[in-house]
Each structure stands twice: as C-alpha cells, then as structure tokens.
Z-matrix of the N, CA and C atoms (Angstrom, degrees):
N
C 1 1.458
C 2 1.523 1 110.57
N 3 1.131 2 107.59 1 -44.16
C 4 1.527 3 127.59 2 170.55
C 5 1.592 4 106.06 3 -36.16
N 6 1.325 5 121.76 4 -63.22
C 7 1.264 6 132.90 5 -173.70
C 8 1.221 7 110.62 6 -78.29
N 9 1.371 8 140.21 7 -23.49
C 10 1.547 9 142.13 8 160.88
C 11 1.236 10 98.11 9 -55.57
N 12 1.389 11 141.53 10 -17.82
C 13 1.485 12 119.73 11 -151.75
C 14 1.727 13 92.27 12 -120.75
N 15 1.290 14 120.55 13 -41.49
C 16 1.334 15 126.62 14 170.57
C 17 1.752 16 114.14 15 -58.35
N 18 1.149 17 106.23 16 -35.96
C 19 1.509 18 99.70 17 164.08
C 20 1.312 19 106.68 18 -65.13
N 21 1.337 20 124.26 19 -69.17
C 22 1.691 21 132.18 20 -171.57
C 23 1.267 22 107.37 21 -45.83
N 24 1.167 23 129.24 22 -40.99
C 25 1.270 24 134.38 23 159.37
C 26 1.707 25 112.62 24 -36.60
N 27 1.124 26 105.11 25 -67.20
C 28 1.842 27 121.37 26 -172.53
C 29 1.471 28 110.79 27 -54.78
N 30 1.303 29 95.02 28 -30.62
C 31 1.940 30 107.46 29 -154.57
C 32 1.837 31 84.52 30 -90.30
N 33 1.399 32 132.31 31 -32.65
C 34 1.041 33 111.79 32 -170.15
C 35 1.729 34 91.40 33 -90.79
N 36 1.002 35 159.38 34 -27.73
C 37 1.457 36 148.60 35 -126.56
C 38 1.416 37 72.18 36 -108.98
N 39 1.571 38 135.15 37 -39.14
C 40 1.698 39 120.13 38 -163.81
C 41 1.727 40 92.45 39 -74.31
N 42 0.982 41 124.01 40 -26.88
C 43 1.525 42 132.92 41 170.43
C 44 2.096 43 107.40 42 -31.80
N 45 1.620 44 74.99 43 -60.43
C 46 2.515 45 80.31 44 -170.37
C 47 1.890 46 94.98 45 -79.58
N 48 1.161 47 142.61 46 -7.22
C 49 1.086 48 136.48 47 -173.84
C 50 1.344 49 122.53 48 -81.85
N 51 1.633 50 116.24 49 135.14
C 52 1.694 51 97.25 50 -153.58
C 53 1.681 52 95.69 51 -86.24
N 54 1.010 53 145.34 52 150.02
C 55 1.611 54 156.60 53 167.82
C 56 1.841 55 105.48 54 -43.40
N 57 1.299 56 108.93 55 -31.48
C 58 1.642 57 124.93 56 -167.34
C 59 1.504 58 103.65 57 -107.37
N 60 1.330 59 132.13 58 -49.17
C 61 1.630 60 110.81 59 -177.20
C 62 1.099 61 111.23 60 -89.36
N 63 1.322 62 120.01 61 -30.60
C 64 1.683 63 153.31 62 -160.64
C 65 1.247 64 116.17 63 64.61
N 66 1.404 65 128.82 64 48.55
C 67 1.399 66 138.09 65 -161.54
C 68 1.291 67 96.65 66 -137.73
N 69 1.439 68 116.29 67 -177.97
C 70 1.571 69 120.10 68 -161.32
C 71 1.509 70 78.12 69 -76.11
N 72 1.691 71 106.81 70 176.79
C 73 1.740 72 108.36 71 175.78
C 74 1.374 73 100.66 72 -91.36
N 75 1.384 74 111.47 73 175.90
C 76 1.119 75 123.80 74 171.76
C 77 1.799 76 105.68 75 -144.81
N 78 1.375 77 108.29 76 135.09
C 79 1.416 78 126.78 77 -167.46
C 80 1.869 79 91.60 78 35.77
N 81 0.898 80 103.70 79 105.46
C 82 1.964 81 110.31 80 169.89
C 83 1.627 82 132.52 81 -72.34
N 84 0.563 83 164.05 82 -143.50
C 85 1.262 84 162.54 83 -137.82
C 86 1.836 85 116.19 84 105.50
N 87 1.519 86 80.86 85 124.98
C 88 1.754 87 82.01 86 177.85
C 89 1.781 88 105.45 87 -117.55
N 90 1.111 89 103.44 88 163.61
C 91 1.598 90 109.17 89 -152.63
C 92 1.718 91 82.50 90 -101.23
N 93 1.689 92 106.10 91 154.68
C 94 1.751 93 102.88 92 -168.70
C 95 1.589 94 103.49 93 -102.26
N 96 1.435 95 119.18 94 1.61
C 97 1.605 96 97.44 95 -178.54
C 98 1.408 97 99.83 96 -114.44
N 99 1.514 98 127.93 97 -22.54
C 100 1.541 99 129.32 98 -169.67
C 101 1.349 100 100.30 99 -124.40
N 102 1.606 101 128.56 100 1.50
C 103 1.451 102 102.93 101 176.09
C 104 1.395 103 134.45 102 58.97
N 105 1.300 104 111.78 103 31.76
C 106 1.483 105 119.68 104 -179.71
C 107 1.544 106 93.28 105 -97.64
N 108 1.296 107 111.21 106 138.34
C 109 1.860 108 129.36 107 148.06
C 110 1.037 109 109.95 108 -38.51
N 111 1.899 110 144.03 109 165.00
C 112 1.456 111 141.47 110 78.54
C 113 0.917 112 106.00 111 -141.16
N 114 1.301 113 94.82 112 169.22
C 115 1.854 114 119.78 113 163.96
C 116 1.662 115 109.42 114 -33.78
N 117 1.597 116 122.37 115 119.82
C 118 1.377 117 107.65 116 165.10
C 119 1.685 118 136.61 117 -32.71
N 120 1.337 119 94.03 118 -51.64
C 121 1.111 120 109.66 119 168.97
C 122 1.338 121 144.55 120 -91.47
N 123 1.159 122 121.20 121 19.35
C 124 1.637 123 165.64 122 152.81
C 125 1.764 124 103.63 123 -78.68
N 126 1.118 125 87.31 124 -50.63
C 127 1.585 126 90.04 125 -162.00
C 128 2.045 127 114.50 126 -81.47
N 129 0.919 128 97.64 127 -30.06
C 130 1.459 129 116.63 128 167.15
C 131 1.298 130 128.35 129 -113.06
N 132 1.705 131 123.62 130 25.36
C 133 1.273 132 117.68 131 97.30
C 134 1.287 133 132.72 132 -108.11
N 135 1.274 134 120.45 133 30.26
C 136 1.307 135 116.60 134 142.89
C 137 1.599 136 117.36 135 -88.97
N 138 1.248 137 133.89 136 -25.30
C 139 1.391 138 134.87 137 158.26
C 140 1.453 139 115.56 138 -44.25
N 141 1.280 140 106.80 139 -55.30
C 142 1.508 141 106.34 140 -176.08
C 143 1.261 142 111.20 141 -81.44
N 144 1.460 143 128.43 142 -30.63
C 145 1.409 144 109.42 143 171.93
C 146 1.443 145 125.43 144 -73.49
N 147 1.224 146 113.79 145 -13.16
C 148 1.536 147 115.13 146 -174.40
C 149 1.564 148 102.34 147 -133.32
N 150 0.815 149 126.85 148 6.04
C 151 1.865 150 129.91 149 171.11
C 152 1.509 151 108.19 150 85.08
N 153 1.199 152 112.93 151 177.78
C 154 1.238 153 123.38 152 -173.54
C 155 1.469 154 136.11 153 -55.57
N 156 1.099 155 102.90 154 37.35
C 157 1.917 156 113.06 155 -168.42
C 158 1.636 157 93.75 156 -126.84
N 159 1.417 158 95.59 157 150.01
C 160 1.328 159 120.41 158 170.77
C 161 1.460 160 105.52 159 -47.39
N 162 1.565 161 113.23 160 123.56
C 163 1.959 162 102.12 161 164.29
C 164 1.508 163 106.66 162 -82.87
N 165 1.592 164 141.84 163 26.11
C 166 0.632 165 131.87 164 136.38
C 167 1.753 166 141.08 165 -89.71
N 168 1.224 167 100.81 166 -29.82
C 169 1.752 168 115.69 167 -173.16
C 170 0.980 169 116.96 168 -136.37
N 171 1.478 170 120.59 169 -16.34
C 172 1.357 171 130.05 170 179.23
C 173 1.114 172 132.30 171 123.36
N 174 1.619 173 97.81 172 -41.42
C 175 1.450 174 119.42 173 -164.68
C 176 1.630 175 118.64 174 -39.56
N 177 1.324 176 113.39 175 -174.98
C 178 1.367 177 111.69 176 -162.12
C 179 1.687 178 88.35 177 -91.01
N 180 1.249 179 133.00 178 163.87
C 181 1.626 180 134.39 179 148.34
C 182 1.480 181 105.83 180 -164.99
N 183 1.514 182 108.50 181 179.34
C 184 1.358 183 115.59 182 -165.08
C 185 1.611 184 97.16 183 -131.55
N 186 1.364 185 113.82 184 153.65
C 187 1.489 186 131.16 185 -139.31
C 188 1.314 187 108.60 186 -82.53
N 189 1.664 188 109.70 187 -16.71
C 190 1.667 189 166.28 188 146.26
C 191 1.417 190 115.75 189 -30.26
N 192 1.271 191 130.65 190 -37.82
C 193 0.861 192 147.26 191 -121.40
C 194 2.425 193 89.37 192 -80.36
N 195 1.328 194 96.19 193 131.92
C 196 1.769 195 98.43 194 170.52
C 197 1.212 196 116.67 195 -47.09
N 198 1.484 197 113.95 196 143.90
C 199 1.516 198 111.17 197 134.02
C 200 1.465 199 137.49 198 -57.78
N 201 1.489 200 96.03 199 145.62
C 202 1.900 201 91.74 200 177.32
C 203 1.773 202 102.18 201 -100.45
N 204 1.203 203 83.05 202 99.42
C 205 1.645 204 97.60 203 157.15
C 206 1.513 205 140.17 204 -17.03
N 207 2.073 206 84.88 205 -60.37
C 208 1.302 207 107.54 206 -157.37
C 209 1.594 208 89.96 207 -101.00
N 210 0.909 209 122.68 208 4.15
C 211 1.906 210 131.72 209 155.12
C 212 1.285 211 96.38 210 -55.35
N 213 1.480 212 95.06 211 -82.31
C 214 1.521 213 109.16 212 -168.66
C 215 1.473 214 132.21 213 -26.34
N 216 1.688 215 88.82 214 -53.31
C 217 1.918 216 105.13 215 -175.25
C 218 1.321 217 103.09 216 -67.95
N 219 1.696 218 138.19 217 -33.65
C 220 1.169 219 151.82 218 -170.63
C 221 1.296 220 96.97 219 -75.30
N 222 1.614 221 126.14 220 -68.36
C 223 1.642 222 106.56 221 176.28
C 224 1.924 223 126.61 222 -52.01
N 225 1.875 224 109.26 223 -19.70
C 226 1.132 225 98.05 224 161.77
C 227 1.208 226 123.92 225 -78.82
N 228 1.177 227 143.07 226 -9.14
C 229 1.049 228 151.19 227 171.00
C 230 1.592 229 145.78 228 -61.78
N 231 1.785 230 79.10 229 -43.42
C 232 1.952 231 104.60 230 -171.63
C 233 1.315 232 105.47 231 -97.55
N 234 0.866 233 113.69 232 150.60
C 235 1.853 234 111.30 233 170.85
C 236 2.055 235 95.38 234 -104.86
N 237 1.174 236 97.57 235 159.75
C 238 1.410 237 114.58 236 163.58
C 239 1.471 238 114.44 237 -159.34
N 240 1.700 239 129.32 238 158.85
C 241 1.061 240 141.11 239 -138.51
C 242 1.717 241 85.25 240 -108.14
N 243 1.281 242 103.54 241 133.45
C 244 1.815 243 126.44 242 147.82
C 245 1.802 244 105.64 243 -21.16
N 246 0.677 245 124.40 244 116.28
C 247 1.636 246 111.53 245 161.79
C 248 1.474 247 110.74 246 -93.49
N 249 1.066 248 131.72 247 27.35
C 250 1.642 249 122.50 248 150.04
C 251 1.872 250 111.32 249 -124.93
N 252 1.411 251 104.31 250 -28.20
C 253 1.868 252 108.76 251 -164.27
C 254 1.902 253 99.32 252 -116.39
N 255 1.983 254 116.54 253 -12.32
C 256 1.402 255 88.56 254 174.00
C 257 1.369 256 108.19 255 105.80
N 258 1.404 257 115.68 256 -68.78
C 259 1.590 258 126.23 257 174.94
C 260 1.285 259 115.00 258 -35.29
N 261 1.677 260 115.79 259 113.06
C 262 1.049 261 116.67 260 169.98
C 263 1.469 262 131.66 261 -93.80
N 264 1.101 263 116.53 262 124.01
C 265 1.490 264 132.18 263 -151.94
C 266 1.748 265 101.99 264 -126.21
N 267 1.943 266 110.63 265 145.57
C 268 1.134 267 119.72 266 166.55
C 269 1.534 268 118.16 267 -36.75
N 270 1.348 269 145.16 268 119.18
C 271 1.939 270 129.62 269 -178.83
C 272 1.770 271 94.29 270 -58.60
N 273 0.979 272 143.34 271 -8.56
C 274 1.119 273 106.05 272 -166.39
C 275 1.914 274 98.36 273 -118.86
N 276 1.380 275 101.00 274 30.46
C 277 1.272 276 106.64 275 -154.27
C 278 2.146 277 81.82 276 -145.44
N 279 1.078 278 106.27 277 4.95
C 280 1.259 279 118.58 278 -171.49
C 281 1.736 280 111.73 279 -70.08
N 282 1.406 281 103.06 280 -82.09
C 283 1.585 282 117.10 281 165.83
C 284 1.582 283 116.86 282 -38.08
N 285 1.403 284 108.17 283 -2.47
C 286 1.498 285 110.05 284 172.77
C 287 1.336 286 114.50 285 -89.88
N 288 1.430 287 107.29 286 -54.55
C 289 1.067 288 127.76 287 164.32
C 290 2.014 289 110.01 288 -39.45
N 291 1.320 290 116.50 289 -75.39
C 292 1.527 291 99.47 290 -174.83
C 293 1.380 292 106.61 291 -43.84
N 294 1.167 293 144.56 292 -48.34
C 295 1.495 294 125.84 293 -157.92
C 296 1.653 295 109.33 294 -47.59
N 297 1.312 296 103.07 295 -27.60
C 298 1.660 297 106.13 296 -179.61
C 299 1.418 298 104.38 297 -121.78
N 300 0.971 299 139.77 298 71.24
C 301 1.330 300 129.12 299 150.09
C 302 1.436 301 111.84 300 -148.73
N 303 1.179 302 95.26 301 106.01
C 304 1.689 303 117.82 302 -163.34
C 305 1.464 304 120.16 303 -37.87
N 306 2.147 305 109.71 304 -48.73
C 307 1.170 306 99.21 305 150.69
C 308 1.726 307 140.32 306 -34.70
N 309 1.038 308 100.27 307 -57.31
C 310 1.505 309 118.26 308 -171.95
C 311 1.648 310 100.86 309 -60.95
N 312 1.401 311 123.48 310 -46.69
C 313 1.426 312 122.92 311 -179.55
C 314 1.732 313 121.21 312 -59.75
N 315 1.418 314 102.66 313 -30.44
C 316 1.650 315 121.61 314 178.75
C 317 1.699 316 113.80 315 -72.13
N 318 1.353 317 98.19 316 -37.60
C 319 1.381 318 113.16 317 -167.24
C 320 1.535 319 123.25 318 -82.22
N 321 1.645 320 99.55 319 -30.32
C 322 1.560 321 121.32 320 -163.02
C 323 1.668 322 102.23 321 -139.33
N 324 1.331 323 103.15 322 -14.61
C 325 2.031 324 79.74 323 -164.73
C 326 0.968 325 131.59 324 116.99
N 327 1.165 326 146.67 325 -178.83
C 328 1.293 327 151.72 326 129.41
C 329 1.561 328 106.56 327 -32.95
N 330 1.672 329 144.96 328 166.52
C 331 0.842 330 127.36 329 165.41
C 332 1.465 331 88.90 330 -116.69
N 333 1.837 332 97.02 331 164.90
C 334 1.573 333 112.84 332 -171.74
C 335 1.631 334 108.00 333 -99.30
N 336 1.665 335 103.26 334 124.01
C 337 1.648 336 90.77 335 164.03
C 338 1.620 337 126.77 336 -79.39
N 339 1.080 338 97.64 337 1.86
C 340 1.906 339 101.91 338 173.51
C 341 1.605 340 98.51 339 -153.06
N 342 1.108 341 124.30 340 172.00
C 343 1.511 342 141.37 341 172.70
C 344 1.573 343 112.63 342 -68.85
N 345 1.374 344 125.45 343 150.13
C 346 1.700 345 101.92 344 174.06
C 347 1.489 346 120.66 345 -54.66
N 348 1.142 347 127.91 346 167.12
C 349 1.018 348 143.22 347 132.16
C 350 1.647 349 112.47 348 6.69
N 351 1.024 350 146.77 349 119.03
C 352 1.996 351 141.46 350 129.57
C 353 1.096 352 85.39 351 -52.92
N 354 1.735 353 93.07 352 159.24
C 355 1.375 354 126.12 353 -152.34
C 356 1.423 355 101.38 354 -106.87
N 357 1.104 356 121.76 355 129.96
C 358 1.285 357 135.32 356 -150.60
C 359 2.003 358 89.12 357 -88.04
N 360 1.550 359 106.06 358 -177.46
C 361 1.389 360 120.03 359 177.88
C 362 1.635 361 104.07 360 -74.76
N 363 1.463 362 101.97 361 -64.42
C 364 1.394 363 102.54 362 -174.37
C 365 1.391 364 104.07 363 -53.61
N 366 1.275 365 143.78 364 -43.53
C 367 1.136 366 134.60 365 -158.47
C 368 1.917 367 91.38 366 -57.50
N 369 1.323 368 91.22 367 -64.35
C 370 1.150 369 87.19 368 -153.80
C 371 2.217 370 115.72 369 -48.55
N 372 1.394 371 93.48 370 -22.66
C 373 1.797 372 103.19 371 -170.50
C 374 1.687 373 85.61 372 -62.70
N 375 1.240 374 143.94 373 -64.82
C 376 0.971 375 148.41 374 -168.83
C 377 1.234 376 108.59 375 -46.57
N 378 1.523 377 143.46 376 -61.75
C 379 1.501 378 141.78 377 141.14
C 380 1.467 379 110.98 378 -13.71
N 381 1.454 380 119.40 379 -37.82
C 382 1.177 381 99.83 380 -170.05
C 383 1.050 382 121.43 381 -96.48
N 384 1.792 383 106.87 382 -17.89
C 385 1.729 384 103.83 383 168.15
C 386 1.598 385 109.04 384 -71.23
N 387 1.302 386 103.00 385 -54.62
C 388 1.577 387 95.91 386 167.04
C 389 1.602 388 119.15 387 3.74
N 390 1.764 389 88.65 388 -99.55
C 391 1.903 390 98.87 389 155.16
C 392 1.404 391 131.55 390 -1.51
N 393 1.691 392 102.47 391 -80.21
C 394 1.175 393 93.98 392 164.21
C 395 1.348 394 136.45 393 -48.95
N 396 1.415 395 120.13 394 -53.28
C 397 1.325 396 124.93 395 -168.46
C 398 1.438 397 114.26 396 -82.19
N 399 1.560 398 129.15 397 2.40
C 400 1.196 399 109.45 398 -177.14
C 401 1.225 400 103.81 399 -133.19
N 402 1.500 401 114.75 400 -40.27
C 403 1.778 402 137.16 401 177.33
C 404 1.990 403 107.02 402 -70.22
N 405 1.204 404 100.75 403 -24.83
C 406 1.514 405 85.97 404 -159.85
C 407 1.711 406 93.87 405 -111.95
N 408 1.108 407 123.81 406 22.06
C 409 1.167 408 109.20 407 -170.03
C 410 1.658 409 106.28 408 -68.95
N 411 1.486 410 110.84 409 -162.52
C 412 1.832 411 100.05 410 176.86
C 413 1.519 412 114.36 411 -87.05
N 414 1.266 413 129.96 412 144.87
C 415 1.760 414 132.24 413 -175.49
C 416 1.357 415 94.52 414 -91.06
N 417 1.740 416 119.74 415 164.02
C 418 1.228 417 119.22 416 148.99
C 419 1.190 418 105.36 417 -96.60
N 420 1.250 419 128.04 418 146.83
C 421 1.653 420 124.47 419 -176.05
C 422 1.983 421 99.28 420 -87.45
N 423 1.504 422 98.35 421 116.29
C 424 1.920 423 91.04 422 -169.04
C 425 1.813 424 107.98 423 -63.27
N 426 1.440 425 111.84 424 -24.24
C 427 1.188 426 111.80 425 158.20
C 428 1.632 427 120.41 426 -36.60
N 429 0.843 428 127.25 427 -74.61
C 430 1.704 429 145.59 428 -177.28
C 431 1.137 430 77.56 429 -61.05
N 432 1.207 431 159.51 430 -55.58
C 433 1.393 432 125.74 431 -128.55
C 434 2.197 433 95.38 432 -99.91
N 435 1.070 434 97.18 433 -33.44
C 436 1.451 435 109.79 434 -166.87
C 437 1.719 436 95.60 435 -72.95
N 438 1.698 437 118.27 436 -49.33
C 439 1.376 438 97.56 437 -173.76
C 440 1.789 439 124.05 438 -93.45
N 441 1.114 440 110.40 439 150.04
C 442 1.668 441 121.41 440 176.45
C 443 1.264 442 114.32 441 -26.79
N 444 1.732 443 126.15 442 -55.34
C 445 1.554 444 104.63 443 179.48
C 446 1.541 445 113.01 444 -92.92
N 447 1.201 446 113.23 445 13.54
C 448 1.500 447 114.45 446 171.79
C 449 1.028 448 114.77 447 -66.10
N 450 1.854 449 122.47 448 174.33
C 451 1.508 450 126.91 449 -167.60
C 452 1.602 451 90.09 450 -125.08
N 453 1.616 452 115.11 451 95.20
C 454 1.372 453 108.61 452 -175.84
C 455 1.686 454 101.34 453 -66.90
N 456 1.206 455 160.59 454 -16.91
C 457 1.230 456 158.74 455 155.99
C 458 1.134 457 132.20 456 -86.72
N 459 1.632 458 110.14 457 29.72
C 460 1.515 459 127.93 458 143.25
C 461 1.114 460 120.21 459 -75.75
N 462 1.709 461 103.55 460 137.58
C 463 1.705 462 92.53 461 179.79
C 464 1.671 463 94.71 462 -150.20
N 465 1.059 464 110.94 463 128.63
C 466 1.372 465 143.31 464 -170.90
C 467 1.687 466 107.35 465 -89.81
N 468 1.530 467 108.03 466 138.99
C 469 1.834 468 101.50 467 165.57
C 470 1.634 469 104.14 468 -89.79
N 471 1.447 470 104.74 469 -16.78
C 472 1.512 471 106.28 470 -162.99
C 473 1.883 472 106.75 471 -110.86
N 474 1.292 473 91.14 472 79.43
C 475 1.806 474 79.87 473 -169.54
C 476 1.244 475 125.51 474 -57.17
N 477 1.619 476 103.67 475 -37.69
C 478 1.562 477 115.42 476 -168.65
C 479 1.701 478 98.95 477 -76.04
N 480 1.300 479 123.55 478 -17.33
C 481 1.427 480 114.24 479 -179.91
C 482 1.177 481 122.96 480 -84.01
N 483 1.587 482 94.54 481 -22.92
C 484 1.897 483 109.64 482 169.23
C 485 1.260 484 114.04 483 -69.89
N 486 1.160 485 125.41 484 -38.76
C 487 1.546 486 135.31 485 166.20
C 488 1.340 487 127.28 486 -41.92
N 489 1.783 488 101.72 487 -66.57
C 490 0.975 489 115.23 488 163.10
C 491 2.049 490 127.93 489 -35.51
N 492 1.210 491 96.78 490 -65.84
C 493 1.226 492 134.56 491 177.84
C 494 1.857 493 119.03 492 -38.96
N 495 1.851 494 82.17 493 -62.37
C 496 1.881 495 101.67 494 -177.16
C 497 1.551 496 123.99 495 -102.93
N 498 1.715 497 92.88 496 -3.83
C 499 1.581 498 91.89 497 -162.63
C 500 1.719 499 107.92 498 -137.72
N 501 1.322 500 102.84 499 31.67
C 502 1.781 501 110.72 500 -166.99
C 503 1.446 502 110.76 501 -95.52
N 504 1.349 503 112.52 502 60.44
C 505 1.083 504 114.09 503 162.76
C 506 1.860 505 111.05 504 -119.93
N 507 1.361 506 107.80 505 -171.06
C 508 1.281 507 114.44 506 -160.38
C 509 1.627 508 101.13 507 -90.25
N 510 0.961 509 110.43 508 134.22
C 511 1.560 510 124.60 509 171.96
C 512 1.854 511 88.53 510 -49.24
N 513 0.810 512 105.51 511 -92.76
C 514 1.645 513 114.74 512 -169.09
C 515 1.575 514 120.16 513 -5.81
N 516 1.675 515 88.26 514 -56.91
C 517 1.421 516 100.04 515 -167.53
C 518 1.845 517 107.99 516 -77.87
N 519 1.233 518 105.89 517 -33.05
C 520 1.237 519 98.97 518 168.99
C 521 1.825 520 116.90 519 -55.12
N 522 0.972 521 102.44 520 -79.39
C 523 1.432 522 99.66 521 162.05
C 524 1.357 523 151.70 522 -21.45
N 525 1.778 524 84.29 523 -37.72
C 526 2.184 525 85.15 524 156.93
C 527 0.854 526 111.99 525 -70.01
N 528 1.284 527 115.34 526 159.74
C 529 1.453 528 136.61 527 -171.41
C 530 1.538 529 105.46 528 -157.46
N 531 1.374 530 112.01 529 135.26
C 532 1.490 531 124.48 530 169.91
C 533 0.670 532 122.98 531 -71.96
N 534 1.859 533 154.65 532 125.17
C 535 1.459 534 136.38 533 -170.86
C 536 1.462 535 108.78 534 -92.67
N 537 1.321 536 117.72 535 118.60
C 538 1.776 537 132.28 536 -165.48
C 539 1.328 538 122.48 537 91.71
N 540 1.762 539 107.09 538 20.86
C 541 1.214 540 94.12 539 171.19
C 542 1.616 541 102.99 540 -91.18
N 543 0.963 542 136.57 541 162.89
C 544 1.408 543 121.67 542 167.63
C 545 1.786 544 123.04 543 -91.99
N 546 1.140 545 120.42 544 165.11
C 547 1.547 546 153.34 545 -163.92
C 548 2.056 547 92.16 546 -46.62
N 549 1.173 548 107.50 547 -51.14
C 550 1.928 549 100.83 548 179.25
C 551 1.306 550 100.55 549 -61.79
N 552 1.616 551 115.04 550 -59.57
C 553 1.629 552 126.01 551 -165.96
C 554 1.980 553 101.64 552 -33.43
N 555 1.389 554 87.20 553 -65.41
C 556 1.339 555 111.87 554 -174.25
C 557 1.840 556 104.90 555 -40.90
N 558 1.067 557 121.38 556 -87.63
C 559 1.201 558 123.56 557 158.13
C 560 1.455 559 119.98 558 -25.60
N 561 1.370 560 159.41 559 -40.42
C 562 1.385 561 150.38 560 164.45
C 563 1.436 562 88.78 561 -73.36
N 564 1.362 563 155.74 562 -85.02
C 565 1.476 564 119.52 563 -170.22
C 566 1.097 565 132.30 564 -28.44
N 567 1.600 566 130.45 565 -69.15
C 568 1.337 567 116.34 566 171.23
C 569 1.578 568 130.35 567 -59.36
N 570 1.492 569 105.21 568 -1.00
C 571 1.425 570 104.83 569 165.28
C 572 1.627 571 111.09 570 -72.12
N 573 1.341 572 106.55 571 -61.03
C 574 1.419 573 114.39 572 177.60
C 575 1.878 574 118.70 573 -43.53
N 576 1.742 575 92.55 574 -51.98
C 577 1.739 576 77.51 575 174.66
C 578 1.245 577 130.20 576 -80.95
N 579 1.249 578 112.31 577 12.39
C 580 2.005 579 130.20 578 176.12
C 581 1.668 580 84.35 579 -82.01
N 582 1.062 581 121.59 580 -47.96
C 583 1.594 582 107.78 581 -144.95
C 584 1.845 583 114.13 582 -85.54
N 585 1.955 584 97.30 583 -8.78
C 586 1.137 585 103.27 584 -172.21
C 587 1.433 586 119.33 585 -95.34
C-alpha cells in the first residue's frame, strides 16, 4: 500500500513539473490542441525559438496559448516535498522555497526562472568555424601510420572515409597468418586484401 501511494505521490508531483525547465511550473499555461502544461515563460521561448509547435509533441500551437487555472488552484492547494531537504511546502509556494534552501542550492544551483537562452546565429557561425578550425583539420589514419607500406604522414579531413575506402577489409583475414610463410609473403597479402 505503501508503494501505491509513493508512486501516486511521484506521478502527481511529475504532474506541476514543467516538461522544459523540469522544475515546479511557474505561471502555467496549457497548450489548446494537445493539452500539454508549461511554464509561461518556458513555453514562449521555446515558441519563438523553434516556431509554433508544441516542444513537447510537436503539435501545432499559438504563442497565445491560456493559462491553466485549474493548475494553478491545484498547485495552491497540494503540498509536495523539497527534492533535495524533504520540506514539504505549498507547489505553488515551491520555487520560493529553493531560493533558500541550502540543500537545494548545493545540489542544483541557483534555480532558473526561464530555460537558457536558444542558440543564437552567431553562436552558432562561431561553432562552426570552431569545427572547421579545430575538428576538421587533417587525421593521420593510425592504420597507415602503424603498417610498413603505409604513408605514416598522410593526413586525411575525412578519416572515417579513408577507412572506409583504404582499409575495408576483415579484421580476421588480415590477421591470419600462415605459420612459415615469411615477413614479405606476409606483407603482399595484406596488401592485396586492403586494395580489394
């Protein structure tokens, strides 16, 4: 019975939690074609950063979208427990509570009144030189570099295509080996099955 109630417990507290900060909500809003919760302000910048679809399901919604009322009156209503110190506090009286409760500050932070920021353009152009300039430079393929007819001072932007490309043979077969063949023999086989 114990555990029927600790779930019911859980299943309603995931109930006041916004889908986007993951914190109790704050001022709510329910979406009008799928009925999802969030934070007002969760929810409209996620509208504007990603357009008019649900950040949960997709669905279509508007940036517009009501408050749920009967959220509201329900978080004044219910109590639920601290998730770092225990203290059970009104939910809508909750987010007050973390700013001061030392547990909760050690564990989590400061708490957030909105989600960060979406990632702006420039951010992202800057990521992308990044990329270029640090991620894409040329690889040595350690293959080539480790075996005898390889070119240890090749260097590729596309490693996995060089791989693909120069080195698609079977682990296995490379690896057999005849006992008494000698060290050249050995070497012109795995040349041949690299090349095929």
């Amino acid at each position: 019975m114990n555990d029927g109630l600790s779930f019911l417990f859980a299943y309603l507290k995931e109930d006041y939690d916004c889908p986007i900060c993951q914190d109790v909500l704050k001022t709510p809003i329910r979406t009008r074609n799928c009925r999802h919760v969030f934070c007002k302000n969760c929810f409209r910048l996620a509208v504007r950063a990603q357009g008019p679809h649900c950040p949960l399901c997709r669905g279509p919604v508007s940036e517009t979208e009501k408050r749920a009322i009967d959220v509201q009156q329900q978080m004044r209503e219910r109590k639920g427990q601290c998730r770092a110190c225990g203290t059970t506090k009104f939910l809508s009286k909750m987010r007050v509570h973390y700013k001061s409760c030392r547990k909760y500050l050690e564990e989590y932070g400061t708490p957030l009144d909105a989600p960060p920021p979406p990632v702006t353009p420039t951010t992202q152009e800057v990521s992308r030189v990044s990329v270029d300039t640090i991620h894409m430079t040329g690889q040595v393929c350690p293959i080539c570099a480790a075996t005898v007819w390889g070119n240890a001072s090749y260097c590729s932007r596309n490693l996995i295509g060089h791989l693909a490309i120069r080195h698609c043979f079977s682990y296995d077969t490379y690896m057999v080996s005849n006992v008494g063949e000698d060290d050249y023999t050995q070497l012109c086989l795995a040349i041949q099955q690299s090349l095929q």
